[in-house]
C-alpha positions in Angstrom: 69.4 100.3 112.7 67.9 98.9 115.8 71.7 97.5 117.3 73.0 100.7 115.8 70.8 104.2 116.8 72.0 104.4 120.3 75.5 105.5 118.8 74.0 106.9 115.6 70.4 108.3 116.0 70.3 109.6 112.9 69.8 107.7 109.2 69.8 109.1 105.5 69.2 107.4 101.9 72.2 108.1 99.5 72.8 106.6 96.1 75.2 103.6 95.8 78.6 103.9 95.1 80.6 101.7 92.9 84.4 100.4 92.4 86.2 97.3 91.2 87.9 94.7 92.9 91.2 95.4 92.6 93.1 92.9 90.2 97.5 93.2 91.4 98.3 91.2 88.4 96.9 92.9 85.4 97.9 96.7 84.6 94.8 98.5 86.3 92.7 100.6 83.7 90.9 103.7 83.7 87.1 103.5 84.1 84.1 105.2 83.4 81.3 104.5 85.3 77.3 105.0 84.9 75.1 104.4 88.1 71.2 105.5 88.2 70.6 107.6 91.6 68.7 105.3 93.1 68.0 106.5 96.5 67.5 103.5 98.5 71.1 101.9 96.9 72.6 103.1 100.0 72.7 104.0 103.9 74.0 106.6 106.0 73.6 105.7 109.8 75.0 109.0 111.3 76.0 110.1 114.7 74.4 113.0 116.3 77.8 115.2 116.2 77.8 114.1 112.5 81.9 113.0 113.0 80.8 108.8 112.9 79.3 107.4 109.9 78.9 104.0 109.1 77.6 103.1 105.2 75.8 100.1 104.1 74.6 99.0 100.7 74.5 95.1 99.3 78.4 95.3 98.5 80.1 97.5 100.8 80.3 98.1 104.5 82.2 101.1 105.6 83.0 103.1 108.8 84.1 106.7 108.6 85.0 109.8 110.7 85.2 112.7 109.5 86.6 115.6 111.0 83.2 118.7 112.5 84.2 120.4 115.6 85.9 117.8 118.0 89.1 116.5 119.0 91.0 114.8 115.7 90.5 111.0 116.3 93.4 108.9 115.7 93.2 105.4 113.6 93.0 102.8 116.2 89.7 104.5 117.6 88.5 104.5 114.0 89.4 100.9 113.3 87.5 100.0 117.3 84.5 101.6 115.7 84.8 99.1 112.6 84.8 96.0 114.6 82.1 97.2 117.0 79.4 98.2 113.7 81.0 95.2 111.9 79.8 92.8 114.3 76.6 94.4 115.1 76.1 94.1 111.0 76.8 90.3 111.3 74.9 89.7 114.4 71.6 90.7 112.8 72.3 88.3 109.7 72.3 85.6 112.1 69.6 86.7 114.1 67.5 86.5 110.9 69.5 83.3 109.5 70.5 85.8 106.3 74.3 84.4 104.7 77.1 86.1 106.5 79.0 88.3 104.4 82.5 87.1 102.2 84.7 89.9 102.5 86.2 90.4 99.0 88.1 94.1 99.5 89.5 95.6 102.2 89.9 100.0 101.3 91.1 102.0 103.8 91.3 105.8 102.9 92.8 109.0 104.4 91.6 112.4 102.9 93.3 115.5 104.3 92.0 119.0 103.6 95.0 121.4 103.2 93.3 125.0 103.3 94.8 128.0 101.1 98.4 126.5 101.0 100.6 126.7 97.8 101.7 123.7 96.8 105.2 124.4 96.7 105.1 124.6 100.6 102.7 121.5 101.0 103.9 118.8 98.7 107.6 117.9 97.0 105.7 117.0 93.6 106.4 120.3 92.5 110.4 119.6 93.1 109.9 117.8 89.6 107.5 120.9 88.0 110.7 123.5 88.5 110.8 125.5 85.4 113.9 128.0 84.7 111.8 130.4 81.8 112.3 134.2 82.2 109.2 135.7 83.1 108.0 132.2 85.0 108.2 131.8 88.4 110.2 128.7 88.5 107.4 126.4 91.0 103.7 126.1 89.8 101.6 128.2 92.1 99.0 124.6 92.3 99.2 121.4 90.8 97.3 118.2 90.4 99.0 115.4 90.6 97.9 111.4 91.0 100.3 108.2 91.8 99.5 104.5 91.7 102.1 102.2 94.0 102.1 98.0 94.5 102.3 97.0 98.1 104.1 94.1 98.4 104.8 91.4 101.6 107.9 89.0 101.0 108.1 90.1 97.3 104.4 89.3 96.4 102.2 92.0 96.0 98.8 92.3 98.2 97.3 95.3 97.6 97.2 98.8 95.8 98.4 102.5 96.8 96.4 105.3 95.0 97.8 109.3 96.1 95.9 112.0 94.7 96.6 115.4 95.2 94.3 118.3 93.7 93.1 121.8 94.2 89.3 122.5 94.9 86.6 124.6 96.2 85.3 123.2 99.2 81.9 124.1 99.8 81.0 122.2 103.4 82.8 122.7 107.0 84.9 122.8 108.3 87.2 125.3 106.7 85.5 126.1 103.7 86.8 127.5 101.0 89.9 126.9 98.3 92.4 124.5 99.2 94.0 121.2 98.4 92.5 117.5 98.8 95.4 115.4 99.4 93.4 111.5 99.6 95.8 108.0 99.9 93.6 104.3 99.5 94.7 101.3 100.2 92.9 99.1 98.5 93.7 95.2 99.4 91.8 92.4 97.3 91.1 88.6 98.0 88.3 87.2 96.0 87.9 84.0 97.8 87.3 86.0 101.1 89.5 87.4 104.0 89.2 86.1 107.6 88.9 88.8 110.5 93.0 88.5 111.7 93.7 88.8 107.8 91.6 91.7 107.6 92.7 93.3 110.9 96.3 92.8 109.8 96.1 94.7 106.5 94.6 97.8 108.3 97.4 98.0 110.3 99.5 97.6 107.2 97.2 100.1 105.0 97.7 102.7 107.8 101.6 102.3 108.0 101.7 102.7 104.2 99.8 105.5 104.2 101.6 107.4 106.8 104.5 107.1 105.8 103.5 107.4 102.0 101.7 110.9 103.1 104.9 112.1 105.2 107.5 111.3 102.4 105.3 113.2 99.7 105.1 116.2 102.0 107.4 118.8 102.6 109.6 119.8 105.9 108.2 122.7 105.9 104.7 121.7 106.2 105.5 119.2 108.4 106.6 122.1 110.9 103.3 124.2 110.1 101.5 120.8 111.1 103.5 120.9 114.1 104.4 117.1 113.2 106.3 114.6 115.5 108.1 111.6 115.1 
């Protein structure tokens, strides 16, 4: 915490969070998990505008933002942010001779909060739902919906696409209240460990994936509420 508090002052205990390493060759299987709440498992260093988080436990390292009050930040700032509280991470290992870390997973995640929008309007899922039943309308109203793609790079696959697309009740700002949580991961293995340029690479190619991913599962028409470019 010492290289980090001048950028995020503020630190909380949460409990750890768990997820496999993602095998591309074997048909990937539903799991249950179990995990005691332990509340040391895991830390939040926070900033003091509560948009820049980075987590820390004994298997994960992540940076997030999440959107408060400010200006939407785009990708390449999130990804700057990474390397900058990556390297502070590693620096202190070696300042207290600790093994550096083997990097076994690379995730990289987008969730987007769509507020009080039928899905009809928001996502081209429902295109497949149509119904023609007298006294139905012929689009569901809201729909939950998951997908699983393979990424591939000359043929061979390198990583793992999961869309989810659900309607909940959102409790915490901004814009509480119903809505839909439309979440993409990218989720990249290498067991015997990923150099930096490896890992740097596969962000750019998580983020491409998912943008274009989120903009072919969306609709035109919310594409012109979002006011969306090209």
């Amino acid at each position: 915490w010492s290289k980090l508090r001048d950028k995020y002052p503020r630190v909380e205990a949460q409990p750890r969070i768990e997820g496999p390493i993602e095998n591309l060759y074997e048909e990937p299987l539903q799991q249950v998990q179990f995990q005691m709440l332990q509340p040391q498992g895991r830390t939040w260093y926070l900033s003091e505008d509560d948009e820049r988080l980075v987590q820390l436990q004994d298997t994960r390292f992540v940076q997030n933002w999440r959107r408060r009050h400010g200006n939407y930040v785009r990708f390449e700032g999130v990804k700057d942010d990474f390397w900058t509280s990556f390297e502070l991470f590693r620096e202190m290992l070696s300042d207290e001779k600790l093994p550096l870390p083997v990097t076994q997973q690379l995730e990289l995640t987008y969730i987007n909060w769509i507020p009080q929008t039928p899905a009809p309007d928001t996502v081209r899922m429902t295109e497949t739902a149509e119904v023609n039943v007298r006294g139905l309308r012929p689009l569901p109203e809201s729909l939950d919906w998951s997908g699983r793609y393979v990424v591939e790079e000359d043929d061979h696959p390198v990583a793992r696409l999961y869309v989810q697309y659900f309607h909940v009740l959102r409790a915490s700002p901004p814009n509480p209240g119903p809505g839909a949580q439309f979440a993409l991961t990218f989720r990249a293995p290498a067991v015997e460990g990923m150099s930096d340029e490896r890992i740097d690479k596969l962000m750019d190619v998580g983020r491409e994936v998912i943008v274009r991913t989120f903009t072919d599962l969306t609709t035109p028409a919310a594409h012109a509420a979002w006011g969306r470019t090209q």
